[in-house]
N, C-alpha and C positions, 0 to 999 in steps of 0.2 A: 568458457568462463562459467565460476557457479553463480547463483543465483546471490546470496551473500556478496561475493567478488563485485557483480554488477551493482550492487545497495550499494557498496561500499567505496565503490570507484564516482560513481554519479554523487553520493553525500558532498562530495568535495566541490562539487558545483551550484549549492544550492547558494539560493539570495536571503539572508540572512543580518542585513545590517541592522535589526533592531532587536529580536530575541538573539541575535548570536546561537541560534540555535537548531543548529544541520540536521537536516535530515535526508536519508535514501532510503529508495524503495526499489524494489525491482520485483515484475510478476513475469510467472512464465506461463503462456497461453497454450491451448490445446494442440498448435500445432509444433510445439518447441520452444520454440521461438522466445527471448527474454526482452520485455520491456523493460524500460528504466524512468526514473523523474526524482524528482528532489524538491523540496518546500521551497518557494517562492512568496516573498514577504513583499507586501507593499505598505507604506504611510500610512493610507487609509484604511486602518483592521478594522473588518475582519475579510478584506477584498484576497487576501493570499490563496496561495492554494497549496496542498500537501502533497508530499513527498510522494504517497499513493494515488492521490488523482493522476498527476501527472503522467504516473506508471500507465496505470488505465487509459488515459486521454492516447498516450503512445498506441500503446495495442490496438486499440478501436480507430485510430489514423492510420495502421495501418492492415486497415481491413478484418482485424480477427473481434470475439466479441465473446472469447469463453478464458478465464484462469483458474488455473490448475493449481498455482504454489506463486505463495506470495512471501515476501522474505523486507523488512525493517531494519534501518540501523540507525543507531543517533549516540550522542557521545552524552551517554548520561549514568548515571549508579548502579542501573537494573535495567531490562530494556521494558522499550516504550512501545505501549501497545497504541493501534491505532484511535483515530476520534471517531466517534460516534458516526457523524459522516461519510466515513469511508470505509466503517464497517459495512455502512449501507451501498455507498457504492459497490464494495467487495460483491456482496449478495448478490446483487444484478446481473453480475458476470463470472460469479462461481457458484460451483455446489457447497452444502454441506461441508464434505470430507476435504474439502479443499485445504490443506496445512499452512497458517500462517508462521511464518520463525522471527521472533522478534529478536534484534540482537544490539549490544551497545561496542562502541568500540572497542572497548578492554577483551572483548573475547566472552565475555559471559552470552549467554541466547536461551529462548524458551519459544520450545514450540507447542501451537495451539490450533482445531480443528475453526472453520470456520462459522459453524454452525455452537461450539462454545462461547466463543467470540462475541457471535452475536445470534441469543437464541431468540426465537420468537421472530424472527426478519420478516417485515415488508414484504412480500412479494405479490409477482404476478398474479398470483393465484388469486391473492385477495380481490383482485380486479375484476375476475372472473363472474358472470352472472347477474352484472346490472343491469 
């Protein structure tokens, strides 16, 4: 299954009773391996979680803690690049070069390096030497 295929199959499961509005994610880790998760809404916003945490939450349950390729889909004009958020999350668990492909359902997609995405990222490094 591609990477897309897995976004696109888990979209269909997200919780979504108040934006009505799906999302998948699916990331593929260092060892192969494709996670998957979809937005989950709750009453009280902004308690949800995205389509990409979820992805992430999977990989790192189970056991792995590095991606490689990360891949988006949602049913909208143009596709939808991730939140602020989970660019962050992204960073913690990929490099740079890591390829985001954002994609909506109609078939349109753009892909994007992870380190475009989000330049200037958080990291460890900064933590380094206090």
């Amino acid at each position: 299954m591609s990477l897309l295929d897995a976004a696109r199959a888990v979209r269909e499961n997200a919780y979504a009773p108040y934006s009505h509005f799906k999302v998948g994610a699916a990331v593929r880790s260092a060892s192969g391996e494709i996670y998957s998760g979809c937005n989950v809404e709750n009453v009280a916003y902004p308690e949800g979680t995205c389509a990409e945490a979820g992805a992430i939450a999977a990989m790192v349950a189970a056991g792995e803690s590095e991606l490689v390729e990360v891949c988006v889909i949602a049913d909208a004009a143009t596709p939808v690049t991730p939140c602020g958020g989970c660019r962050q999350k992204m960073a913690e668990f990929g490099r740079g070069n890591v390829p985001i492909t954002m994609a909506t359902v109609d078939g349109a997609s753009t892909e994007i390096t992870l380190a475009d995405l989000l330049p200037g990222a958080f990291t460890a490094a900064h933590m380094e030497g206090k």
